[in-house]
N, C-alpha and C positions, 0 to 999 in steps of 0.2 A: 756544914750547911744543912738545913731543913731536907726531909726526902722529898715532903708532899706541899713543899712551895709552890706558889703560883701568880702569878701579877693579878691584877683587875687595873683597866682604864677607864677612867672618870672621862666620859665622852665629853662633857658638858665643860672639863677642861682642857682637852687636850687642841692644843693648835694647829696638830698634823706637821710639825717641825722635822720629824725621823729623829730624832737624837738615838731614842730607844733602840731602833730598829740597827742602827750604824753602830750604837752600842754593847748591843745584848749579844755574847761570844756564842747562845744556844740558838741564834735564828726565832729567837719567840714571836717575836711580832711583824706583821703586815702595814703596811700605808693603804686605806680601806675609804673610798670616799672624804680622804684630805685629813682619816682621823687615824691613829694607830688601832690596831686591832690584835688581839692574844692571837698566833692562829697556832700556837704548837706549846699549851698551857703544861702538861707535861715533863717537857724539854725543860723547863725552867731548872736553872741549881742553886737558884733563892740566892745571888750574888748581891743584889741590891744594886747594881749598876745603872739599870734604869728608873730606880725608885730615885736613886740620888743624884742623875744626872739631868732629869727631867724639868726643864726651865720651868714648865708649867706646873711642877707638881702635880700631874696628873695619874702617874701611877703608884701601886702600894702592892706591896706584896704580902699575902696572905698564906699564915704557915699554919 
């Protein structure tokens, strides 16, 4: 897995559903005004779990 992965949320898609957040095994992301939000970019280990489980396809992960 990449060292210097890290998600990006397409605000503009995301529903605020949590999948991510319930998902993501590193705590990456926040529920921030009904949107996901990175709050520990870092943390990421570039698993893709949120990339591929996000009903909205709203995140992507950038290596």
């Amino acid at each position: 897995m990449a060292d210097k992965a890290y998600p990006i949320v397409d605000s503009k898609k995301c529903t605020g559903c949590g999948t991510c957040i319930s998902i993501c095994p590193m705590e990456v992301f926040i529920l921030e005004k009904n949107k996901a939000k990175v709050k520990k970019p870092k943390e990421c280990i570039g698993c893709r779990a949120c990339e591929s489980q996000c009903p909205a396809q709203a995140i992507k992960i950038v290596e």
